[in-house]
C-alpha positions as CSV (number, residue, x, y, z in Angstrom):
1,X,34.4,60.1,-5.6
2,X,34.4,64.2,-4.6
3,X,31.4,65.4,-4.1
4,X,32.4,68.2,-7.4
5,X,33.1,65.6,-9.1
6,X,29.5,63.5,-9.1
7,X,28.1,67.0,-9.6
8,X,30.2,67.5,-12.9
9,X,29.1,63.6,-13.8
10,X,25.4,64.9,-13.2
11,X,25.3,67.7,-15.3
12,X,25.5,70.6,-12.3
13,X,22.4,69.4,-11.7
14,X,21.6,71.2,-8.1
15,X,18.4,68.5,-7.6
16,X,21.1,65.9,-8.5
17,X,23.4,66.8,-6.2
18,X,20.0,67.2,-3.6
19,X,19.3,63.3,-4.1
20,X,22.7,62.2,-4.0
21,X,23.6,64.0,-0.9
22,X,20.3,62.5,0.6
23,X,21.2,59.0,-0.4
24,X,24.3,59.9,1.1
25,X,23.3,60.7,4.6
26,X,20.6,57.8,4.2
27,X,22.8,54.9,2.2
28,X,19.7,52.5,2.8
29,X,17.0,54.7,1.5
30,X,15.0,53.6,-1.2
31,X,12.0,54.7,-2.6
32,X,10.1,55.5,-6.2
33,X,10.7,58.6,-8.0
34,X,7.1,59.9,-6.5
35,X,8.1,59.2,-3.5
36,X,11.9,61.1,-3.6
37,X,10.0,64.2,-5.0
38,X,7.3,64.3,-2.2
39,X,9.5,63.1,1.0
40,X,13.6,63.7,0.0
41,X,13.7,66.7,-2.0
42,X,9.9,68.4,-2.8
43,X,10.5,69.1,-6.2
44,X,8.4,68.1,-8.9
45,X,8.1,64.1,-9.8
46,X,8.5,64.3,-13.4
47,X,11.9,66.5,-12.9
48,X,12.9,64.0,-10.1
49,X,12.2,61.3,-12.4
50,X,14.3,62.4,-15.3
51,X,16.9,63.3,-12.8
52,X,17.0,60.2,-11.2
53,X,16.8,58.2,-14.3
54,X,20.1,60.7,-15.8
55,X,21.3,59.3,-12.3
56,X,20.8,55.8,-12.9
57,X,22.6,55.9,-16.6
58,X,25.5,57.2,-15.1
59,X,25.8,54.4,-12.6
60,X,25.5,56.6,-9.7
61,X,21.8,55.1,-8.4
62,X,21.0,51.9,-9.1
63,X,17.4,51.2,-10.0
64,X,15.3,47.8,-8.7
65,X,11.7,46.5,-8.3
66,X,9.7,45.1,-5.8
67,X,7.4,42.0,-5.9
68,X,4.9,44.6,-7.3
69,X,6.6,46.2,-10.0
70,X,7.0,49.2,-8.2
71,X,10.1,51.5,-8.9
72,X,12.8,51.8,-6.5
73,X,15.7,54.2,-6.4
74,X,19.0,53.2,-4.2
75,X,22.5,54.1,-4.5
76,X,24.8,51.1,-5.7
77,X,27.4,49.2,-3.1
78,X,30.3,50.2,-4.5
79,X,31.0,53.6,-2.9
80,X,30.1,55.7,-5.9
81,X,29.0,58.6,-3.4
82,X,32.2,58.3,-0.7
83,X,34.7,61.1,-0.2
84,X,37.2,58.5,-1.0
C-alpha cells in the first residue's frame, strides 16, 4: 500500500503516519503503547494509545499479549505497510 494511501486510511493522522513509518523501518518492533510514546515517537501515551488502537481497527497494526498480559503493538505479516 502507498504510503498516502495508509495516511488517508489513518485519518491524516501525522503520529499515525510517525508509528507506521517506524514499524516500517523496524518490521519486528514491538512494544506497548507506553512504550511507542516514550521510545518511537515521544508523544503523549494516551494520544499514542488511541492512535494505535484507530491503527489496530483498521488492520494496519496488529495487537498481541505476552505471557503477562502486557500489550504489544506490531505490524501484521501481510505487507500492509510495503510500497507494493
Amino acid at each position: 500500500m502507498r504510503a498516502s494511501t495508509v495516511l488517508e486510511r489513518a485519518e491524516n493522522s501525522p503520529l499515525a503516519f510517525e508509528i507506521l513509518a517506524y514499524f516500517r523501518r523496524n518490521p519486528k518492533a514491538k512494544d506497548s503503547a507506553e512504550g511507542v510514546a516514550r521510545w518511537w515517537v515521544g508523544g503523549n501515551p494516551v494520544e499514542v494509545r488511541r492512535v494505535l488502537e484507530r491503527l489496530v481497527e483498521l488492520n494496519l497494526v496488529g495487537k498481541r499479549s505476552n505471557a503477562c498480559c502486557d500489550l504489544y503493538f506490531a505490524t501484521n505479516n501481510d505487507g500492509m505497510i510495503s510500497d507494493n
